[in-house]
C-alpha positions, 0 to 999 in steps of 0.5 A: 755513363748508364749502367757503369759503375764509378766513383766520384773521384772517377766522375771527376777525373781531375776535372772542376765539376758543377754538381747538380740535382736534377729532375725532369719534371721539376719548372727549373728543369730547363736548366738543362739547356744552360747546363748543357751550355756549360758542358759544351763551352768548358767541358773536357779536361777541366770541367765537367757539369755532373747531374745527379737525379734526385725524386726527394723534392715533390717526386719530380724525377720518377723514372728509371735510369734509363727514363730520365737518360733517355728525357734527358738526351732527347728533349735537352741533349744532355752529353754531361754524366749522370749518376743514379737516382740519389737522396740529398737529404735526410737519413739515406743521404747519399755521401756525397752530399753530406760533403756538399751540404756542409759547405755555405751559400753566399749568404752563409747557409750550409746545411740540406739542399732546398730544391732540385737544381741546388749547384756545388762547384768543386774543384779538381782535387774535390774540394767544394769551393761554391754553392748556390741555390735552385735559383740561381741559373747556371749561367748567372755571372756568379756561376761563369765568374766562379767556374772561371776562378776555379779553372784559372788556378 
């Protein structure tokens, strides 16, 4: 998707999304192996994994465009769609995540994200329906189990 112009309502295409923060030089930056996965084992009509770099957390994610599109497909393979750069926190927050960020963990927090790789499962009509933090890998049973439910109806 480098370089085309899109909306998120375009990137979701009716589609649950997985929303991810992403950087390339981050130690939670395998998680792009098992984002992959995910993209590999369910992407298509219903789901798609969206990965949005963000440099807000200790400048891991430097590059240009096409710098993190060209890491990305060759060290991990990455298929899934990447945005440009965005800010997830702060005044230039990009608007996307002023939705994402409202919305809860399991233990109950809304509010900024804590790091790179914090993921926002939303569902096909754009309601976010779960959050969880850099942590929790993308194929811990919390994220299968709620990608399911979502896909389920």
């Amino acid at each position: 998707m480098q370089g085309e112009q899109t909306t998120f309502g375009a990137l979701l295409g009716g589609r649950a999304a997985l929303v991810v923060n992403v950087a390339s030089k981050c130690g939670l930056t395998p998680q792009y192996t098992q984002l992959e996965q995910l993209q590999q084992e369910l992407g298509g009509e219903a789901f798609t994994v969206i990965g949005m770099p963000c440099n807000q957390f200790g400048g891991q994610e430097p590059g240009s465009a096409e710098d993190i599109d060209t890491f990305c497909s060759t060290t991990y393979g990455v298929t899934f769609p990447m945005t440009d750069k965005v800010d997830v926190n702060g005044d230039s927050r990009d608007p996307i995540y002023t939705a994402l960020t409202a919305v809860p963990d399991s233990d109950g927090a809304a509010g900024d994200v804590q790091w790179n790789f914090e993921k926002f499962l939303v569902a096909p009509d754009g309601t976010v329906v779960n959050r969880f933090r850099p942590m929790t890998t993308p194929d811990a049973p919390e994220v299968r189990e709620a990608i399911s439910a979502v896909l389920s109806g």
